[in-house]
LUMKOL-973132 format. One line per field, with one value per residue: x negated, y negated, z of N, C-alpha, C in turn; residue in three letters; residue number from 1. Coordinates in Angstrom, 2 decimals, padded with zeros to 5 digits. Atoms other than C-alpha are relative to their C-alpha. Example, Ala and Ser with C-alpha at 12.3 -4.5 7.8 and 13.67 -1.06 7.14 Angstrom:
2
n.x <- (-000.89, 000.82)
n.y <- (001.19, 001.19)
n.z <- (000.00, -000.06)
ca.x <- (-012.30, -013.67)
ca.y <- (004.50, 001.06)
ca.z <- (007.80, 007.14)
c.x <- (-000.90, 000.77)
c.y <- (-001.20, -001.09)
c.z <- (000.00, 000.73)
type <- (ALA, SER)
seq <- (1, 2)
! end
This chain:
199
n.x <- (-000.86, 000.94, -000.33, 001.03, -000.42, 000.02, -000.12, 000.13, 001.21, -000.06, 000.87, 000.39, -001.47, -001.42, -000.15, -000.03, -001.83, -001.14, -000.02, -000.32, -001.17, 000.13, 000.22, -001.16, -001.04, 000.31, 000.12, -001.58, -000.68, 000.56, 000.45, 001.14, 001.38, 001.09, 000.87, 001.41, -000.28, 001.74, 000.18, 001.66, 000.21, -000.30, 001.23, -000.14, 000.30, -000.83, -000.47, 001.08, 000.27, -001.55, 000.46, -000.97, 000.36, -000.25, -000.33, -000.15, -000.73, 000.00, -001.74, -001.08, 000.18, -000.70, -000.50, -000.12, 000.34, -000.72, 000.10, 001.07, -000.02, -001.13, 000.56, 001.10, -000.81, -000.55, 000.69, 001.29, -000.34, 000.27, -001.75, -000.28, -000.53, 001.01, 001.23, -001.03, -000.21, 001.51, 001.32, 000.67, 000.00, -000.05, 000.45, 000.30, 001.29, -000.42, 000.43, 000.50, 001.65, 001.07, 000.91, -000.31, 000.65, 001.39, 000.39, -000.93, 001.11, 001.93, 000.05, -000.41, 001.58, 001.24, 000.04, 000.08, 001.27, -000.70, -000.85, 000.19, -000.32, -000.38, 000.98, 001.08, -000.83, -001.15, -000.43, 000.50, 001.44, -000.17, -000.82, -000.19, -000.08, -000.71, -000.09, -000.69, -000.82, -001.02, -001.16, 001.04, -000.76, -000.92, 001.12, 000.40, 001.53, 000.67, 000.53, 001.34, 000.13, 001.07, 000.02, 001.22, 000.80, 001.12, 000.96, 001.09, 000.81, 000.71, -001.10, -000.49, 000.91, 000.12, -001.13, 000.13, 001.12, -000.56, -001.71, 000.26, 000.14, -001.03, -000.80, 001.03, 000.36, 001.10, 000.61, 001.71, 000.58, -000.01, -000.73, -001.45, -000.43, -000.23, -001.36, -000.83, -001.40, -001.16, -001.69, -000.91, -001.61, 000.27, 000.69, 001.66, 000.98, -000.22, 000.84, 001.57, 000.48, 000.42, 001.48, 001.96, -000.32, 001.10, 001.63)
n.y <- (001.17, 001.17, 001.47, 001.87, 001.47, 000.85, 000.95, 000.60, -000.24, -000.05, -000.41, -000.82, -000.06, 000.16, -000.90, -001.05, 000.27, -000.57, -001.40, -001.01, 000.15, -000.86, -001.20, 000.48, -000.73, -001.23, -001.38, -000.34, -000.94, -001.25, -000.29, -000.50, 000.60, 000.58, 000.51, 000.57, 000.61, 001.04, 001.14, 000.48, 001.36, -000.80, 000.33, 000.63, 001.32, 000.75, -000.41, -000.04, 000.11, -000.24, -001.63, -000.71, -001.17, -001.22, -001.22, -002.14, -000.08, -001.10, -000.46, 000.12, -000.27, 000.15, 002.00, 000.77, 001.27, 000.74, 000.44, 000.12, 000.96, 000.94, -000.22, 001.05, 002.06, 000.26, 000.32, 001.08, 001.63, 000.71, 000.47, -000.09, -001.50, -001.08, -000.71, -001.22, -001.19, -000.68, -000.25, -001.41, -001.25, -000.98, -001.67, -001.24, -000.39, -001.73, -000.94, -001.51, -000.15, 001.12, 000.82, 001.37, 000.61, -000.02, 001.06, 001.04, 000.14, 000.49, 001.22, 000.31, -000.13, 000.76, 001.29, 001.12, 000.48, 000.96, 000.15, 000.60, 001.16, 000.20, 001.02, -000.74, -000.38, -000.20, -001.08, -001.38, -000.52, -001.61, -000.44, -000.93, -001.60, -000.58, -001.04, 000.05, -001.51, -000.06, -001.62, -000.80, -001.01, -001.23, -000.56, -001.26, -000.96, -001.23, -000.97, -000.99, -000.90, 000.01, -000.87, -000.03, -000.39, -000.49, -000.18, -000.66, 000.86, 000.63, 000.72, 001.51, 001.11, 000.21, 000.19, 000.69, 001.72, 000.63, 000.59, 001.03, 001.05, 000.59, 000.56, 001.05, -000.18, 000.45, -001.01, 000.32, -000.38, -001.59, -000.63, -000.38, 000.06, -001.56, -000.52, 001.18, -000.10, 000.64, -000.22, 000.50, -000.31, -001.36, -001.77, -000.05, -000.77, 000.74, 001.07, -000.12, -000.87, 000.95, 000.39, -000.69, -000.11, 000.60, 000.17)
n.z <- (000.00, 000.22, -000.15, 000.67, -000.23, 001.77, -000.19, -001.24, -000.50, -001.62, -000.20, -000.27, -000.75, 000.35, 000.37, -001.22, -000.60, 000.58, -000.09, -000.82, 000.01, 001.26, -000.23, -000.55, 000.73, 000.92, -000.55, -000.90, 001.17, 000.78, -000.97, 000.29, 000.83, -000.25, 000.80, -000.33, 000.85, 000.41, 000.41, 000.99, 001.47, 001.34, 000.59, 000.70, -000.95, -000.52, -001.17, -000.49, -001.96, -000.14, -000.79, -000.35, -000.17, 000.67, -000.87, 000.57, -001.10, 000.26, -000.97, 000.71, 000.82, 000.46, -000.36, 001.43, 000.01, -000.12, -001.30, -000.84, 000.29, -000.90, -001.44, 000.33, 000.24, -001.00, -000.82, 000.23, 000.38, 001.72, 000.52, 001.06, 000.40, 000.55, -001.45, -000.39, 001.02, 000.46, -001.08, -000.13, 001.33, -000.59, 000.51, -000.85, 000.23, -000.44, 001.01, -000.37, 000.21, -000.72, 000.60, -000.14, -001.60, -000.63, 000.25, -000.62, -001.45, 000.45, 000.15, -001.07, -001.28, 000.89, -000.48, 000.75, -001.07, -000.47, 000.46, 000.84, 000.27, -001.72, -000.04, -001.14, -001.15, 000.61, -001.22, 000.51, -000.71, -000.87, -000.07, -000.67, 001.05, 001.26, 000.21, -000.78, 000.59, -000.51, -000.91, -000.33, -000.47, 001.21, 001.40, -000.01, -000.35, 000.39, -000.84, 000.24, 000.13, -000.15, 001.06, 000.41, 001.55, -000.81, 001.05, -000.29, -000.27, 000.99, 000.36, -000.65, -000.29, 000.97, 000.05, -000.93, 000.09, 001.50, -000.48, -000.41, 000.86, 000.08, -001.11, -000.01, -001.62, -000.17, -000.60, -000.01, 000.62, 000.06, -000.75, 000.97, -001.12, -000.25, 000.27, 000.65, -000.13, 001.11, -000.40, 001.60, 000.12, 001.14, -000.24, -000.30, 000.83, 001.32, -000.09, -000.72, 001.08, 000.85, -000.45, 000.00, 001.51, 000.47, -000.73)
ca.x <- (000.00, -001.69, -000.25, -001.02, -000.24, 000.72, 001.18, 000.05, -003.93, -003.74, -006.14, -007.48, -005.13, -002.22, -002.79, -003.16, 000.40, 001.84, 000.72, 001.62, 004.97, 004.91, 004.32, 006.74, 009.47, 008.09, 007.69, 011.39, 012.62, 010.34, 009.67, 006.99, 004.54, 001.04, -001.49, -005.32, -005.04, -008.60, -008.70, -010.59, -010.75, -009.17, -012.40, -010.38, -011.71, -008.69, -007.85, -011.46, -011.37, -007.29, -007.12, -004.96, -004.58, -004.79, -002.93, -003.35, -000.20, 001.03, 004.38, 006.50, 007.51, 009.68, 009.51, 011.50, 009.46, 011.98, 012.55, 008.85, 008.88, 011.53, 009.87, 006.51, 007.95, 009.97, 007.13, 004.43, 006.99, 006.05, 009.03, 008.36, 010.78, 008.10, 005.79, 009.17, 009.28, 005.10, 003.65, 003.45, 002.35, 002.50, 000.35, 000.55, -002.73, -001.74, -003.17, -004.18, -007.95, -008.79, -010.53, -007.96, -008.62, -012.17, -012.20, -009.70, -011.74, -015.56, -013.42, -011.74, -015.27, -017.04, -017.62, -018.20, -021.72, -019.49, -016.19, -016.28, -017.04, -016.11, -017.09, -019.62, -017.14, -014.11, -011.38, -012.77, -016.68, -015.43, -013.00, -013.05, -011.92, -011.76, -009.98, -007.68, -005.23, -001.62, 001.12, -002.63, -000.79, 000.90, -002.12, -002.68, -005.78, -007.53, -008.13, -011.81, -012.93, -015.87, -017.38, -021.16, -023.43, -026.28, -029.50, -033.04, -035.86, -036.79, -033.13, -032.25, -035.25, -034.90, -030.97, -031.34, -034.14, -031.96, -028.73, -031.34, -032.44, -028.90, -027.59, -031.00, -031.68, -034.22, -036.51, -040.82, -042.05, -042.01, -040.10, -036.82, -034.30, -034.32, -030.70, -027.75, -023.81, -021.55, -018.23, -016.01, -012.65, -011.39, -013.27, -017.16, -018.23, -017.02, -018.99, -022.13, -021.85, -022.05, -024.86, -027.21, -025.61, -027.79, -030.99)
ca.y <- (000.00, -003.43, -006.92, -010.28, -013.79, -016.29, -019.39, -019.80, -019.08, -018.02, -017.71, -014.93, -014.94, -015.63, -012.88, -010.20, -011.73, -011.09, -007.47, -006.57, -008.37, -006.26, -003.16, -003.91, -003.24, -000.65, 001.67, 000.48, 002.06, 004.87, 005.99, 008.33, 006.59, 005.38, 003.80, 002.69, -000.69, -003.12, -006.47, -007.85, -011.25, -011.10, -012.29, -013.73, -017.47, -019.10, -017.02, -016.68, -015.95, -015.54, -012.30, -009.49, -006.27, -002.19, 000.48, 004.59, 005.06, 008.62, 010.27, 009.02, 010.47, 007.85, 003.44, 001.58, -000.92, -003.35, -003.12, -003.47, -006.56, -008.26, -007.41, -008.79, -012.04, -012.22, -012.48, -014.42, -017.33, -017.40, -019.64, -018.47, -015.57, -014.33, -013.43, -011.51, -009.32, -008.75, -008.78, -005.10, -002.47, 000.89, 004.11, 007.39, 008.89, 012.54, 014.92, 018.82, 018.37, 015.67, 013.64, 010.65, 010.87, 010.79, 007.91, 005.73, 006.36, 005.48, 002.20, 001.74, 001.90, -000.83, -004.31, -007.71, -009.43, -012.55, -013.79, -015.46, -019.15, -019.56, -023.06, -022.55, -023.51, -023.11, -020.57, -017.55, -017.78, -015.24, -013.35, -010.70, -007.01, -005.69, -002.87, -001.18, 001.70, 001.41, 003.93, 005.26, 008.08, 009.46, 009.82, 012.91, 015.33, 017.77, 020.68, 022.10, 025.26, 026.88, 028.57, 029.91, 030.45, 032.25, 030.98, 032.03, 029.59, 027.81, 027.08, 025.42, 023.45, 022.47, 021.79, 019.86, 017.41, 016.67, 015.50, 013.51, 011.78, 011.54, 010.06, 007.61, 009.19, 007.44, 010.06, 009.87, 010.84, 015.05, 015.48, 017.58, 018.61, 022.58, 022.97, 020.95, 020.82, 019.96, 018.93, 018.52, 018.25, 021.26, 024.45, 024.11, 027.13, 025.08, 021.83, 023.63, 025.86, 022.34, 021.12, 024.20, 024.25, 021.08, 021.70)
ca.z <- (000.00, -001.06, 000.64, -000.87, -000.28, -003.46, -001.85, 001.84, 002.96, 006.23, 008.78, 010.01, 012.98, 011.43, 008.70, 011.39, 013.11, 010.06, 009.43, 012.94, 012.34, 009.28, 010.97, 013.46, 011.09, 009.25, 012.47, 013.47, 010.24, 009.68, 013.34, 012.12, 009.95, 010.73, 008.99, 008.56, 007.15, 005.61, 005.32, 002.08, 000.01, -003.08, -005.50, -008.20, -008.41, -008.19, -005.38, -004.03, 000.10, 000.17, 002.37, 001.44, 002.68, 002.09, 003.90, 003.68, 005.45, 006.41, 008.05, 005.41, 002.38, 000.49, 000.93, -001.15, -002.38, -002.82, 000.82, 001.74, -000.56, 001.02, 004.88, 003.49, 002.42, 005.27, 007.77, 005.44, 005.05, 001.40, -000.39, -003.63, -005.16, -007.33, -004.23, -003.28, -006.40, -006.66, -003.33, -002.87, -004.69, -003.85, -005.00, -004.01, -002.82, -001.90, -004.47, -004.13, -005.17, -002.44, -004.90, -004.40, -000.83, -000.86, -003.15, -001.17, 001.93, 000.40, -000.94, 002.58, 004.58, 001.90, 004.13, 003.48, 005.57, 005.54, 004.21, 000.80, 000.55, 004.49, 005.37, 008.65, 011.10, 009.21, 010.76, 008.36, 009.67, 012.29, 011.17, 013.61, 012.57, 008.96, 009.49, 011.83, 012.80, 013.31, 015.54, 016.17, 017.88, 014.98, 012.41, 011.05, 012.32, 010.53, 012.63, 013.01, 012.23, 012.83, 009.64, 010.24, 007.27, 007.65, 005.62, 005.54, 007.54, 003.78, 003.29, 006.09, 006.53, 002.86, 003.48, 006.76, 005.15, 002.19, 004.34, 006.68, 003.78, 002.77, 005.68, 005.74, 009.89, 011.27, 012.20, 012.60, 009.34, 008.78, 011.74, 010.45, 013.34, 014.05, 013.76, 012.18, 013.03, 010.24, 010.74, 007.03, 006.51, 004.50, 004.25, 006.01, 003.69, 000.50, 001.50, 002.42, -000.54, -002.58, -000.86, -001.30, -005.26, -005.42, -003.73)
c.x <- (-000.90, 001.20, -000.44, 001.21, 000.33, -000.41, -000.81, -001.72, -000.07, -001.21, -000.37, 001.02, 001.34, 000.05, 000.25, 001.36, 000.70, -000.33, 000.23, 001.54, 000.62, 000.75, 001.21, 001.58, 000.49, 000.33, 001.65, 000.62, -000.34, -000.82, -001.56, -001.11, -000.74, -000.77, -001.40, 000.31, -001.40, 000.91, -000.81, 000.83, 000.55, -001.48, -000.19, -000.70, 001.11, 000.88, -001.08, 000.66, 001.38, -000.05, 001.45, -000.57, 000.34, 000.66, -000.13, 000.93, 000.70, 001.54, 001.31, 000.50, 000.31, -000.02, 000.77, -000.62, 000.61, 000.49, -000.83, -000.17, 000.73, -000.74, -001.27, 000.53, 000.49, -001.39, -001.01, 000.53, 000.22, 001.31, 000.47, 000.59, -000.74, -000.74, 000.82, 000.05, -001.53, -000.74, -000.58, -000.17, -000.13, -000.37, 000.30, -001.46, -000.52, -000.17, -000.59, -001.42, -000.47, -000.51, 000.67, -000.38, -000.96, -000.08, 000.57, -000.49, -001.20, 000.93, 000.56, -001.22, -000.35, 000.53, -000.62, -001.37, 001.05, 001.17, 000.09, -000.03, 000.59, -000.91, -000.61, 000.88, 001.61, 000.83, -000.36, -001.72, 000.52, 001.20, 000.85, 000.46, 000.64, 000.98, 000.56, 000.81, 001.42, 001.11, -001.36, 000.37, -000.08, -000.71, -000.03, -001.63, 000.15, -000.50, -001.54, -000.17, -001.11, -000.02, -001.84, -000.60, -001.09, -001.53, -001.52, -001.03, -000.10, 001.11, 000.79, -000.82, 000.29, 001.69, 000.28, -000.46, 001.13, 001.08, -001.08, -000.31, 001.68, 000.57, -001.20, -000.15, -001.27, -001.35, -001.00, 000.41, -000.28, 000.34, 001.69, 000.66, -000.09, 001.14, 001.21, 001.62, 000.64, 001.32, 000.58, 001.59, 000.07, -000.64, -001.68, -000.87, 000.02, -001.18, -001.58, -000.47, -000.27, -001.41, -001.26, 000.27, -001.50, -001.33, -000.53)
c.y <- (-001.23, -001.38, -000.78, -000.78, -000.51, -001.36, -000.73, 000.60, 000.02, 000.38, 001.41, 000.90, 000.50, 001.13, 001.15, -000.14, 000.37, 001.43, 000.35, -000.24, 000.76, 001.23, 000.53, 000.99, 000.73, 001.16, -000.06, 000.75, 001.45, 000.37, 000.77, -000.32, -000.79, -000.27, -000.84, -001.32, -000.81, -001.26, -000.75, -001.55, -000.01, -001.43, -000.87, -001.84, -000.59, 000.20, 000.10, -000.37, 000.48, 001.61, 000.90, 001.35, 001.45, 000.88, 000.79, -000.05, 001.62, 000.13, -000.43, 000.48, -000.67, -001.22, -000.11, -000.92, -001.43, -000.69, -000.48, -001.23, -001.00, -000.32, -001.08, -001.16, -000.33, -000.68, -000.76, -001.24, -000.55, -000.73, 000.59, 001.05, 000.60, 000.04, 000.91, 001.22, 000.81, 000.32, 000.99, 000.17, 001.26, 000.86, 001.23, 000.34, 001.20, 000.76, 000.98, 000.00, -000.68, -001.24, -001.42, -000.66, -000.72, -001.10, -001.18, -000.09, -000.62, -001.45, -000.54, -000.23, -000.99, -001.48, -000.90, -000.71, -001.37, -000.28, -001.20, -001.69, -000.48, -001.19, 000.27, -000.20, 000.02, 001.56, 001.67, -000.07, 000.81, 000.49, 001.22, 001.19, -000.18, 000.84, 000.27, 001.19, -000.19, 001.18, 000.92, 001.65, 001.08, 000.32, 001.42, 000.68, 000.84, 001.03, 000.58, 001.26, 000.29, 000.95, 000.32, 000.20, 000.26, -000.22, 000.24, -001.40, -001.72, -000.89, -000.87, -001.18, -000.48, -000.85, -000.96, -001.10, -000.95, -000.69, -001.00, -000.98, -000.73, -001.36, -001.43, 000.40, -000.81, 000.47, -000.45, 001.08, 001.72, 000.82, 000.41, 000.99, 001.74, 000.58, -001.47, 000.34, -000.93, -000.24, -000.96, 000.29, 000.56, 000.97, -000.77, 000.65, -000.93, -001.02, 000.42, 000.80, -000.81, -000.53, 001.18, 000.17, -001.05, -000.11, 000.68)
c.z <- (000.00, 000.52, -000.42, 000.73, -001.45, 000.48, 000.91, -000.15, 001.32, 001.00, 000.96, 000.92, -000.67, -001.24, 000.79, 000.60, -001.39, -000.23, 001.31, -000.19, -000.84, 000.31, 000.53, -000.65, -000.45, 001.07, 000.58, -000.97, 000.02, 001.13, -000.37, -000.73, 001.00, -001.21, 000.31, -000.87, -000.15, -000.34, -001.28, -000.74, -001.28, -000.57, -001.21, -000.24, -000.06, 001.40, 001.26, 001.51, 000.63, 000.44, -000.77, 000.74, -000.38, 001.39, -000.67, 000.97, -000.49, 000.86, -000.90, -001.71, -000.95, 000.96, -001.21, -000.22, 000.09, 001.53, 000.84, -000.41, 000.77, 001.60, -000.33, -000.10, 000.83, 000.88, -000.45, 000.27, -001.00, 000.07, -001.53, -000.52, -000.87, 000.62, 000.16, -001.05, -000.45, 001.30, 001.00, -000.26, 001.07, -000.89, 000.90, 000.01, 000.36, -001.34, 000.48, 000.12, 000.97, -000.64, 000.26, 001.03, 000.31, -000.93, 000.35, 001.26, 000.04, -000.44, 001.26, 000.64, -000.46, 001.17, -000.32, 001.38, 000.23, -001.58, -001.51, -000.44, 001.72, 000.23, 001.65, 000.91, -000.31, 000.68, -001.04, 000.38, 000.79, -000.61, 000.66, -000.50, -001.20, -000.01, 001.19, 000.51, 000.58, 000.04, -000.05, 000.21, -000.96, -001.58, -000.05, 000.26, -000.81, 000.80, -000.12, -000.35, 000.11, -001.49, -000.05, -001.52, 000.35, -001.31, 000.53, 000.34, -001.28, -000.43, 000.53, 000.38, -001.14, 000.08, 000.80, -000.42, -000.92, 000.84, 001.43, -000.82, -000.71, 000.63, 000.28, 001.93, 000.15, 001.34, -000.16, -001.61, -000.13, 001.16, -000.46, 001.38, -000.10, -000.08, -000.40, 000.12, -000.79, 000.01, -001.89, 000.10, -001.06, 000.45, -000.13, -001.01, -001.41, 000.02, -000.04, -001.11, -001.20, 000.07, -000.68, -001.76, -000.33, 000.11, -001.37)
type <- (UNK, UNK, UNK, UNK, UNK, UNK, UNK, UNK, UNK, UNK, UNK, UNK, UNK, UNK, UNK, UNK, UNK, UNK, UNK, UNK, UNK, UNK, UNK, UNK, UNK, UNK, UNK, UNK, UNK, UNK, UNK, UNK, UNK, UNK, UNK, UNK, UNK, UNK, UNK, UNK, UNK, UNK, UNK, UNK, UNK, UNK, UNK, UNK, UNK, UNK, UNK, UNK, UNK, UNK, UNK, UNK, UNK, UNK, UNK, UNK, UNK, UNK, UNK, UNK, UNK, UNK, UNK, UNK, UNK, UNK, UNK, UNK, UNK, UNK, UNK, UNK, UNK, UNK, UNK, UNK, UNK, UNK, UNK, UNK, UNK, UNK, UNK, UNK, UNK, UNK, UNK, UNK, UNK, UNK, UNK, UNK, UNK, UNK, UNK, UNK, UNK, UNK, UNK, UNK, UNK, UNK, UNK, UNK, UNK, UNK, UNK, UNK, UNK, UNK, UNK, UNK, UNK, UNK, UNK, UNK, UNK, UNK, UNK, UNK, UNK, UNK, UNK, UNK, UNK, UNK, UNK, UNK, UNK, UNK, UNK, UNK, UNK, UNK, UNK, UNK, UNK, UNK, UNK, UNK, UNK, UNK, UNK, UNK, UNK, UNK, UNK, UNK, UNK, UNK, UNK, UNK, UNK, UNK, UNK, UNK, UNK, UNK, UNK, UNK, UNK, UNK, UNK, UNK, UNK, UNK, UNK, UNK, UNK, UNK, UNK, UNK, UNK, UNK, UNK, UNK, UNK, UNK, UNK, UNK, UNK, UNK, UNK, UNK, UNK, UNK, UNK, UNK, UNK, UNK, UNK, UNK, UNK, UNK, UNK)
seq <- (1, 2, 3, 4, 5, 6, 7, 8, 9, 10, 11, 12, 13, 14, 15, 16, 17, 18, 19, 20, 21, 22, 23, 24, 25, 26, 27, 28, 29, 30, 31, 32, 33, 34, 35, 36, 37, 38, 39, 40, 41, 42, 43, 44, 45, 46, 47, 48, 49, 50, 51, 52, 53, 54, 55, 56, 57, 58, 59, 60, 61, 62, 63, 64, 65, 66, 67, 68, 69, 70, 71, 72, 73, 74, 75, 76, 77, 78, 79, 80, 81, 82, 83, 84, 85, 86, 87, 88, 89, 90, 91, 92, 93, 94, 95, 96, 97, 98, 99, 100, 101, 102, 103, 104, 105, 106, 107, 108, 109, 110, 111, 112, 113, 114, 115, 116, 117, 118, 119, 120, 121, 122, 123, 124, 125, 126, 127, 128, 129, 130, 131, 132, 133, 134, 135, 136, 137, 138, 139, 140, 141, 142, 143, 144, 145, 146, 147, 148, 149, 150, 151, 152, 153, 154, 155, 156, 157, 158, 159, 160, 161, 162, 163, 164, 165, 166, 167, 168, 169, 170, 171, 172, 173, 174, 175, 176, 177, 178, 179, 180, 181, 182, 183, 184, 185, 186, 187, 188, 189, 190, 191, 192, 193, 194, 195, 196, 197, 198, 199)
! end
């Protein structure tokens, strides 16, 4: 789910009051939904710094947009009726393979060192959190599993280095850890059987 603004530039604050006022509504309707929501800039330049925001929201199967439009507008204030008819959008991002997931997550994580064009003491120099989790509660978990794998000295030293270099650890120089605990969502053997694909 993507929010925008058209009209107003709000600050930091007052964006945040309206996504909880937002939310608000959303969880009075649709008791069961939660959601991770980001904050970002839109980059356009005529829009340059104008915040909207992203939700992954879960527990529900079925918004009307039309209704979420209306709610949005409600709480920004906008005046303009074409903010009312554009200022959602809505994807699905539920697919069998994962792949939507995992690329709506790597663009959910990406942050900004500072807010675009923010004059130094202007009310976006701080803008305090990107990012967020609402009806926390009622997110969905992935359950663990344990799934050993059993490889030979050459393979896990060889397997271990590669995912510290991955990860950029900041280990001494040809020190490589003696053992390694993996936690993946999904199947452990799958992930680990990718990894040693590439070594």
């Amino acid at each position: 789910m993507t929010l925008t603004y058209q009209q107003r530039d709000p600050t930091p604050e007052e964006a945040k009051r309206d996504l909880d006022n937002f939310w608000k509504r959303i969880s009075r309707r649709f008791p069961g939904a939660s959601s991770v929501w980001k904050m970002e800039p839109h980059t356009e330049s005529e829009n340059r710094g104008v915040p909207h925001f992203h939700l992954m929201t879960f527990g529900v199967e079925f918004i009307p947009v039309q209704w979420l439009s209306k709610v949005w507008h409600d709480v920004t204030g906008e005046q303009d009726y074409a903010h009312r008819k554009s200022c959602v959008d809505l994807e699905p991002f539920v697919n069998q393979d994962g792949k939507l997931q995992s690329y709506m997550a790597e663009y959910m994580e990406e942050t900004y060192a500072e807010w675009p064009e923010a004059e130094e003491d202007g009310p976006w120099a701080e803008t305090g959190r990107w990012w967020g989790c609402l009806s926390r509660k009622q997110l969905p978990w992935a359950d663990w599993e344990d799934a050993p794998v059993y490889l030979n000295e050459h393979e896990a030293i060889q397997l271990i280095s590669e995912l510290v270099d991955e990860w950029d650890l900041d280990l001494p120089d040809g020190v490589i850890p003696s053992s390694l605990t993996i936690n993946t969502r999904g199947d452990p053997e799958d992930r680990l059987n990718d990894l040693m694909d590439r070594l």
